[in-house]
C-alpha positions as CSV (number, residue, x, y, z in Angstrom):
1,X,0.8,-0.1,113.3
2,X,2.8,0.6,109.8
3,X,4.5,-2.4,108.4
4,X,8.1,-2.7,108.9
5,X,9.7,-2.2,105.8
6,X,6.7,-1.8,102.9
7,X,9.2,-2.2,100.5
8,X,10.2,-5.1,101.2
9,X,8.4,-7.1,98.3
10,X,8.6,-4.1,95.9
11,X,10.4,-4.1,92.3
12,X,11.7,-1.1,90.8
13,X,12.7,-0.9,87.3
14,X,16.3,-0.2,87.4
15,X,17.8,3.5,87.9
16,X,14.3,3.6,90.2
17,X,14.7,3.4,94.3
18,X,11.6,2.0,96.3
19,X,10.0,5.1,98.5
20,X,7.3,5.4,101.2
21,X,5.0,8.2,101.5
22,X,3.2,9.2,104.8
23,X,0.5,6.6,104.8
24,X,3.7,3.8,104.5
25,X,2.5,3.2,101.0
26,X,5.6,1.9,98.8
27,X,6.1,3.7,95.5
28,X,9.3,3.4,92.7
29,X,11.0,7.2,92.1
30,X,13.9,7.6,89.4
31,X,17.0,8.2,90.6
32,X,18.4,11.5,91.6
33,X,21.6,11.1,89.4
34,X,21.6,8.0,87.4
35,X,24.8,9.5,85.2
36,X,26.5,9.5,88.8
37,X,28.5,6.2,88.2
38,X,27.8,5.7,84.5
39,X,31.6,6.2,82.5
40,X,31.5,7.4,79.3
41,X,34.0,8.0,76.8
42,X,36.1,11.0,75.7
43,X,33.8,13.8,74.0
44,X,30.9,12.0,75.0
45,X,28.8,12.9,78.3
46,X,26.4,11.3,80.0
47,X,22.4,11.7,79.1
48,X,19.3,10.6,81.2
49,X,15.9,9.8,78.7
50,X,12.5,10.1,80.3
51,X,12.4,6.7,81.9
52,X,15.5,8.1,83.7
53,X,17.9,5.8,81.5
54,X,21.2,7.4,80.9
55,X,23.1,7.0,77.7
56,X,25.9,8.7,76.4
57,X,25.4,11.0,73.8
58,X,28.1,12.7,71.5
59,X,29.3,16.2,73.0
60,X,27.4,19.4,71.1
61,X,31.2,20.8,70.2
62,X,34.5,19.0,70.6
63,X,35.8,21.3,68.0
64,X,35.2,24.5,70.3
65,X,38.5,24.6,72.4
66,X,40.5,23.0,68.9
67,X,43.0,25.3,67.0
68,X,43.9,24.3,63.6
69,X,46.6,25.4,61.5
70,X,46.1,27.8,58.4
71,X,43.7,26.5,55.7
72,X,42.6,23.6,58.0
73,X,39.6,23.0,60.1
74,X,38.0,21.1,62.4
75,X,35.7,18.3,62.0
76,X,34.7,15.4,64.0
77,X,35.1,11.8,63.1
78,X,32.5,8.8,63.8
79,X,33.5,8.6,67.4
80,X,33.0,12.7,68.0
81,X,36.8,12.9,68.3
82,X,37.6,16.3,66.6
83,X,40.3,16.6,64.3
84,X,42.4,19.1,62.1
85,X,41.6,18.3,58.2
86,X,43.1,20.7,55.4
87,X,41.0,23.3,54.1
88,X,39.2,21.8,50.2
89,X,40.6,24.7,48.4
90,X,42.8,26.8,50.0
91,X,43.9,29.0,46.4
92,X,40.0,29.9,46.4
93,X,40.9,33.4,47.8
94,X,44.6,33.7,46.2
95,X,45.2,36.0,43.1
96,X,48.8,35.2,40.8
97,X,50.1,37.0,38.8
98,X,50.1,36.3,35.1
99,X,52.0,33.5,33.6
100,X,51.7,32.0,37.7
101,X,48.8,29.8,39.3
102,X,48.1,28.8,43.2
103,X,48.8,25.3,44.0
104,X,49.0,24.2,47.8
105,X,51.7,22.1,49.3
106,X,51.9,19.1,51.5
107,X,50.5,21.3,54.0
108,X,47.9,22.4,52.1
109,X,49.6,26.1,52.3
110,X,48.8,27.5,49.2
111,X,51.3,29.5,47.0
112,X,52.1,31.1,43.7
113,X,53.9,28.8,41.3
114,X,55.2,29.4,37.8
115,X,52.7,28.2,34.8
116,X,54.1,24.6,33.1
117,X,55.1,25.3,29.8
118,X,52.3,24.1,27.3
119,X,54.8,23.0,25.3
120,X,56.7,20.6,27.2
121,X,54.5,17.8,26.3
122,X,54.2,18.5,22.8
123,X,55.6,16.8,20.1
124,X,56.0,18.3,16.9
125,X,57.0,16.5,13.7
126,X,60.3,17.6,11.8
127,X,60.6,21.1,10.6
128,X,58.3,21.9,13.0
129,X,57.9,23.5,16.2
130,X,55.6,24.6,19.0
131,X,54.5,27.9,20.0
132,X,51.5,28.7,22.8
133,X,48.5,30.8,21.4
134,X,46.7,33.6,23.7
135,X,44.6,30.8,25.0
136,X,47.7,29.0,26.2
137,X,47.4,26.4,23.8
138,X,50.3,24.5,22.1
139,X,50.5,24.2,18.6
140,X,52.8,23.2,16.3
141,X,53.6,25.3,13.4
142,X,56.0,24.8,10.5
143,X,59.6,26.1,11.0
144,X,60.1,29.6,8.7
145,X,63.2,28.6,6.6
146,X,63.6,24.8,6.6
147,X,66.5,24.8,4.1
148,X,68.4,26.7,5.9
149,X,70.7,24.5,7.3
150,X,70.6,22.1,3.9
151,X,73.4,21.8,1.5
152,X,72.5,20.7,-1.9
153,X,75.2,19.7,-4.4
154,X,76.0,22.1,-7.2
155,X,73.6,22.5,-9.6
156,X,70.9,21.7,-6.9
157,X,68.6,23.7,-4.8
158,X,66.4,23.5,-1.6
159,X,63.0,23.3,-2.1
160,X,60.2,23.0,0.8
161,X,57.1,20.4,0.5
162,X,53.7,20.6,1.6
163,X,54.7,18.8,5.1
164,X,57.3,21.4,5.2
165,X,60.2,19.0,4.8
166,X,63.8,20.2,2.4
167,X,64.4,18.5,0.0
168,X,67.0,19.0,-3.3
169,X,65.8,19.5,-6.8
170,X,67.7,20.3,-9.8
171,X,68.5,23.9,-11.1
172,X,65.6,24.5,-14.0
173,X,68.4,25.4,-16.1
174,X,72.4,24.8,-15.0
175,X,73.7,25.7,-18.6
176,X,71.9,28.9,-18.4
177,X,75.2,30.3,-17.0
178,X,77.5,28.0,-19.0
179,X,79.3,29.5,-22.0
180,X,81.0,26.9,-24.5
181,X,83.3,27.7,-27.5
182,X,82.0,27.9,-30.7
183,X,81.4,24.6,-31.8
184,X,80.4,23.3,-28.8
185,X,77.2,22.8,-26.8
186,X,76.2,22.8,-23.4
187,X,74.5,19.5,-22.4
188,X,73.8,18.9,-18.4
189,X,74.8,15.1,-16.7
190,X,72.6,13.1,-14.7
191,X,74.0,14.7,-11.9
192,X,72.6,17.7,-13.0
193,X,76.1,19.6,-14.2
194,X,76.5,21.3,-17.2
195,X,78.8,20.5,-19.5
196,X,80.7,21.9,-23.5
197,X,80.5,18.5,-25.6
198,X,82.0,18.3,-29.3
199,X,79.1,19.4,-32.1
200,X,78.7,16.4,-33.5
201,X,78.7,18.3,-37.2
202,X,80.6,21.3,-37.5
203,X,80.7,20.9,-40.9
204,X,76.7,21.0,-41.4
205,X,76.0,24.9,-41.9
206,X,79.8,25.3,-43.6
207,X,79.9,26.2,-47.6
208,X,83.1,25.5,-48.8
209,X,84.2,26.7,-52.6
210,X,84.3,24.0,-55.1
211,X,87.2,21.6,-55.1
212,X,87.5,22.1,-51.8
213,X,85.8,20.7,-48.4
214,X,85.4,21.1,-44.8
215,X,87.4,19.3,-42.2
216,X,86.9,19.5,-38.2
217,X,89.9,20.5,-36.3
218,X,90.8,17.5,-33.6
219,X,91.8,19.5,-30.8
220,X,89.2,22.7,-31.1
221,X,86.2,21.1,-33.4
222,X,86.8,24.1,-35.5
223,X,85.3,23.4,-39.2
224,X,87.8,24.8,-42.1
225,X,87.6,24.7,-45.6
226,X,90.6,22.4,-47.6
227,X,91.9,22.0,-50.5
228,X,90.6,18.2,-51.9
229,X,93.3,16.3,-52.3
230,X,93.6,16.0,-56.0
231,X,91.3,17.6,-58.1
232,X,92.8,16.0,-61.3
233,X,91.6,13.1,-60.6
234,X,88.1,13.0,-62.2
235,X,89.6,15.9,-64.9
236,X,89.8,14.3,-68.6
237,X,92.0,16.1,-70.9
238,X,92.1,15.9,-74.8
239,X,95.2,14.3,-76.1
240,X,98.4,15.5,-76.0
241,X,97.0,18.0,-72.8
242,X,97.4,17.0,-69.2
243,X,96.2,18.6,-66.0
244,X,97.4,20.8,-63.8
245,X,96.2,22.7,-60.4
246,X,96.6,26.0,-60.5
247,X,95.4,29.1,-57.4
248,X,92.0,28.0,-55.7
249,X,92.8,24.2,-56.4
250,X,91.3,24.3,-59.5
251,X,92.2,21.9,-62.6
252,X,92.5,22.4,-65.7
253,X,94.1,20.8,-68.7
């Protein structure tokens, strides 16, 4: 007669049941559904191997039934959880128009923005300014008319250096446009102003007639020829004669 219960003695390996055939011979058979009671987490499922082990194994999609907001997508993190991320570059596809560039805000929704100005950031040294090239580039280039908002004192003009800086310099010439009376002269200060000073020697290119001699005039510098004051007085007369000044100043005896 068969044994009672063949089995009885037998050791499966686990997800295995004991089994006996027709001739009450014992044998181990997997499982029909080993995944039956196994839990798995969310966007995993449940996996049987050849030795009937299950495991659970990351689901193929999680993404598939996931709708993301424009310029995001959906990617899955280390635990297969799917998840909206924004988009890398979501002003690949966007045109501007000139002077404008894309840039994408916090929600990575992209949109056309006015161009920073290339000069903002520029500093430019005095007398000088910036202005953008066809490249966009800033450069700084002098300012046209520097001295136009100097004053210089009379007798003193603007000038522009190398560096472009104003700067005053004297007129090349201020008595130029000075006229003095006659015996006077222009001479120009330190200051650079022109002014009529005394001829120091009127009297140097006058000719006077004899017995008489030039004298300057206080008020005007004018030279004049004068009478000497007494023209008798180197005038030796024979006796009994004296001298006497007659028209001209001259002596005679």
């Amino acid at each position: 007669v068969p044994d009672a219960n063949p089995c009885f003695n037998m050791s499966c390996s686990p997800y295995h049941y004991c089994s006996v055939d027709s001739n009450n011979r014992p044998s181990c058979l997997p499982d029909p559904d080993p995944c039956q009671n196994y839990w798995c987490s969310e966007y995993y499922h449940c996996e049987v191997d050849a030795w009937n082990y299950p495991s659970c194994t990351p689901d193929s999609d999680p993404c598939w039934n996931v709708t993301c907001s424009s310029y995001h997508h959906c990617e899955t993190d280390s635990h297969n959880r799917p998840r909206c991320i924004a988009d890398p570059d979501p002003c690949q596809n966007v045109t501007c128009m000139p002077d404008f560039h894309c840039e994408a805000d916090p929600w990575n929704q992209p949109g056309c923005v006015a161009d920073p100005d290339p000069c903002s950031s520029m500093t430019c040294y005095p007398y000088h300014h910036c202005e953008v090239d066809s490249n966009n580039h800033p450069h700084c280039i002098n300012d046209p008319d520097p001295c136009q908002n100097v004053t210089c004192s009379s007798y003193y003009h603007c000038e522009v250096d190398i560096q472009n800086y104003p700067y005053c310099v004297a007129d090349p010439d201020p008595c130029s446009g000075t006229t003095c009376p006659p015996y006077w002269y222009c001479n120009v200060t330190s200051q650079n102003r022109p002014v009529c000073e005394r001829d120091p020697d009127p009297c140097s290119n006058v000719t006077c007639n004899e017995y008489f001699h030039c004298e300057v005039d206080y008020f005007d510098n004018d030279p004049s020829c004068v009478p000497d004051a007494n023209p008798c007085f180197n005038m030796s007369c024979s006796p009994y004669h004296y001298c006497s000044v007659g028209n001209n100043n001259r002596p005679s005896c």
